[in-house]
N, C-alpha and C positions, 0 to 999 in steps of 0.2 A: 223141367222142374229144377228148381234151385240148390245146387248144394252146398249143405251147412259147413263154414270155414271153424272148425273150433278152435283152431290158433288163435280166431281174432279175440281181439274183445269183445266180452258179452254185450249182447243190446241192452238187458236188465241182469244187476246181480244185486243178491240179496248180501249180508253177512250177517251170521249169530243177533237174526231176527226174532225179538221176543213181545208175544202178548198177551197180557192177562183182563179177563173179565171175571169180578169179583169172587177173586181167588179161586179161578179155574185158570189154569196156563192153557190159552189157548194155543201158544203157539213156543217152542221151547229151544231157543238159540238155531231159528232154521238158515240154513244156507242151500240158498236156490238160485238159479241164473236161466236164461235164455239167449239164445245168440240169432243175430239177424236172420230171416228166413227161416227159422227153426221151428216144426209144431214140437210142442210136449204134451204128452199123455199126464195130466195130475190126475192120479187115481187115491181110490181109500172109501174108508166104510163111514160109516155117518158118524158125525164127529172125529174125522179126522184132521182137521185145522185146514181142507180145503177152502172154505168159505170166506174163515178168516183171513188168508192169506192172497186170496186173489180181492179181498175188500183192502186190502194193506196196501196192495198195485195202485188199485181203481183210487183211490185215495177216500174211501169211504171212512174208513176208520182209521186212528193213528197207532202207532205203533209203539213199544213203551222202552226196548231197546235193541242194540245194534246199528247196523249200515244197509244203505239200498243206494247203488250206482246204474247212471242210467248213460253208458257207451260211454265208462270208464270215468265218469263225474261223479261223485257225492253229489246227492241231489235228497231233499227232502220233499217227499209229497205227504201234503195236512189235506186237500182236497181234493175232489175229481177235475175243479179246473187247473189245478196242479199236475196232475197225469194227463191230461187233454193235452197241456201245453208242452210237457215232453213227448206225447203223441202214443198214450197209451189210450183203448177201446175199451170197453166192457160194453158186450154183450147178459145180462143176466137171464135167469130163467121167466121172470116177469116179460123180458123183452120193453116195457116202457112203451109199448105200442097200442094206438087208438083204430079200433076195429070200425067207426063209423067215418073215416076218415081216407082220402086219398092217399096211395103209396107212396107218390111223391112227398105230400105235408107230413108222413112218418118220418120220412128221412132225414126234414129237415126241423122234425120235433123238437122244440126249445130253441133251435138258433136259424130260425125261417129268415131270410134274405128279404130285404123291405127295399123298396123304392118309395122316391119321394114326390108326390101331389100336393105344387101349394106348399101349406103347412103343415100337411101333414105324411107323415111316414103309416103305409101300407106294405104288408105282405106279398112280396112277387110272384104273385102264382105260375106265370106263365116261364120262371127263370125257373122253378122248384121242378118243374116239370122237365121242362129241358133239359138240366143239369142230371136229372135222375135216370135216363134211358139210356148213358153209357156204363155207369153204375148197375146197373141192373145187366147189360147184356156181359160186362167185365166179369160176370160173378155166373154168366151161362143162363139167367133166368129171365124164362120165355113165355112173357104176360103179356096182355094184350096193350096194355095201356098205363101208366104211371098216375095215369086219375081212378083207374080201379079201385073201390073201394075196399078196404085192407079185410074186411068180411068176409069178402069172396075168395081170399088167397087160402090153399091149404097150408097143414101146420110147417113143413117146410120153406114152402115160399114165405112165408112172414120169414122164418131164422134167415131165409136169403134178406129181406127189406132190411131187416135189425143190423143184418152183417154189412151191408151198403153204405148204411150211414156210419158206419167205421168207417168205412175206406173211402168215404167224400171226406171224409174229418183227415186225412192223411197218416193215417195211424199206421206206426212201426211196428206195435204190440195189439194184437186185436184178444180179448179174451171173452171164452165164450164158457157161458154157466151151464152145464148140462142143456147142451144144444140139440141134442137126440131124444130127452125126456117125451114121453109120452105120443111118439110121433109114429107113424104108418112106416112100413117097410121102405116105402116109395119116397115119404119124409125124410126117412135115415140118409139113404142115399144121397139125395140134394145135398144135404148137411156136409157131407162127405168130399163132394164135388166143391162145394164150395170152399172148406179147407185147402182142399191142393187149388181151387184156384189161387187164393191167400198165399202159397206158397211160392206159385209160379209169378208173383209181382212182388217177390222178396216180402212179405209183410210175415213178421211173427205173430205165432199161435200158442198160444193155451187152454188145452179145450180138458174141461173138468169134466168130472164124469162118474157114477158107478158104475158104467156099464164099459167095461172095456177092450169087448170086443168090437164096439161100434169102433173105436179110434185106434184099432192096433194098425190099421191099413194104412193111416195115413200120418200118424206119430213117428218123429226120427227117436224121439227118446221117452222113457218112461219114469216119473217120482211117484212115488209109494209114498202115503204119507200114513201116520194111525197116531192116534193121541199126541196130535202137537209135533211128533217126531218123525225127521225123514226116515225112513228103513230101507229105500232103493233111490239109485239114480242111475240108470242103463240103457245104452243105446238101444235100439229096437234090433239091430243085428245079433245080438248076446242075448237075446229072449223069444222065447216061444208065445204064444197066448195060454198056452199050459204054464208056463215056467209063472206070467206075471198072476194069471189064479192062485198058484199055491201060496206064491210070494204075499199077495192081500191078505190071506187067510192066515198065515203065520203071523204076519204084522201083527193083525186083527189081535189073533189070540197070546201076543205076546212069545212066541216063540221062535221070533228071527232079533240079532243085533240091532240096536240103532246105528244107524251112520254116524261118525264123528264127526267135530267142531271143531271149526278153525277158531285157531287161537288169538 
C-alpha cells in the first residue's frame, strides 16, 4: 500500500473556497487539500457543503471565491472537461450508468473509441471490450465477461464498473459520492476493496459519505465539514470511530470550533 508523503505538494488544494446559492453560503472560505495516493474521509450531516464541494472539483459548478491548485498550479476548473483534463474522476451516487447495456460500453460511456469504415466513423466494440478486462481485474473484479450486461451486476460490482472508467481516464483524483449508499454487506466490502486498490496504484480518493464507519478502514485522514464550515481535519491515527461520532454530532449541533482561514 502506498504511503502518503505530506511534505510534498498537495495533488489538489483548495484556499478560502467560497459559494453561495441565492443567499445560502454554501460553502464559507473552505481550505481543503489532498495529496497523491491519499484517500480522505469527507464526512458531515446533510447539508453540510459536502456536495457542493466535491461539485466545485468535478467542475460541475463554479465557484464564487478563493484559490484551487492542482500539484502546486493555480489552475481554474469552469467544467468537468476542465477536471478530466487535469485528471480529476467523479464518481457520483447516480453512477451515470446504463443497466441495459454491456459493462464494457459503461466504461466507455460518452467517449467510446470509434474506428473508421469508408466514410464513416463507428464504435469499436471489439477495442471496448478488450481494453476493459485489465480494468476490471486491476480493481479485483471477477465477472465473467465485459459484454455482461450491466443488469446482471450486483450493486457493488456496478461501483467497481463506475470506478474503472476513472481509472481507464488516468485519473490522479477519483471521487466517489456515497459509494456504500444503499448496498449489501457483501457490496460494502467490494467498495472497500476497491479503495485500497486506488490506493495501491498511487491514485487519490475522496470517498463522501454519511456513514463513516464504512471508510474509517480505509481513510488516512478525516474532514468534518457542517454548514459550509470545516470543524476537523485529522489523520486517522489521532481518531477513534468513537472520537470522529462525537466530533459530527458536536459539529452538527454547533458545539465544537470551526477551524480557521488562511489569510
Amino acid at each position: 500500500m502506498t504511503d502518503v508523503n505530506y511534505a510534498d505538494v498537495p495533488l489538489l488544494e483548495m484556499k478560502n473556497v467560497r459559494k453561495h446559492y441565492e443567499g445560502v453560503q454554501a460553502l464559507k472560505r473552505m481550505n481543503f487539500k489532498v495529496h497523491k495516493g491519499e484517500t480522505v474521509g469527507l464526512i458531515g450531516d446533510n447539508g453540510a457543503g459536502k456536495s457542493t464541494l466535491i461539485k466545485i472539483i468535478a467542475g460541475v459548478v463554479p465557484w464564487d471565491g478563493g484559490e484551487v491548485y492542482w500539484n502546486g498550479r493555480k489552475v481554474d476548473i469552469r467544467s468537468v472537461k476542465d477536471a478530466r483534463e487535469l485528471g480529476i474522476e467523479t464518481v457520483f451516487q447516480e453512477q451515470a450508468l446504463v443497466d441495459i447495456l454491456p459493462i464494457s460500453s459503461n466504461i466507455f460511456l460518452g467517449r467510446e473509441p470509434t474506428m473508421k469504415i469508408g466514410a464513416l466513423n463507428i464504435i469499436d466494440h471489439k477495442r471496448m471490450s478488450r481494453e476493459s478486462i485489465p480494468l476490471l481485474k486491476g480493481l479485483g473484479l471477477r465477472l465473467d465477461s465485459p459484454e455482461k450486461e450491466l443488469r446482471f451486476c450486483s450493486g457493488g460490482e456496478k461501483q467497481g464498473v463506475a470506478i474503472s472508467r476513472a481509472v481507464h481516464y488516468k485519473a490522479g483524483l477519483i471521487i466517489l459520492d456515497e459509494p456504500t449508499r444503499g448496498l449489501s454487506i457483501l457490496g460494502v466490502q467490494q467498495v472497500l476493496d476497491f479503495v485500497k486498490k486506488l490506493k495501491e496504484q498511487g491514485v487519490a480518493c475522496i470517498f463522501i459519505t454519511h456513514l463513516f464507519q464504512h471508510v474509517y478502514s480505509v481513510a488516512d485522514r478525516f474532514v468534518i465539514l457542517s454548514r459550509g464550515m470545516k470543524f476537523l481535519d485529522e489523520r486517522k491515527e489521532n481518531l477513534s470511530l468513537r472520537d470522529i461520532e462525537e466530533k459530527v454530532v458536536a459539529a452538527s449541533k454547533g458545539s465544537m470550533p470551526e477551524m480557521g482561514v488562511e489569510a
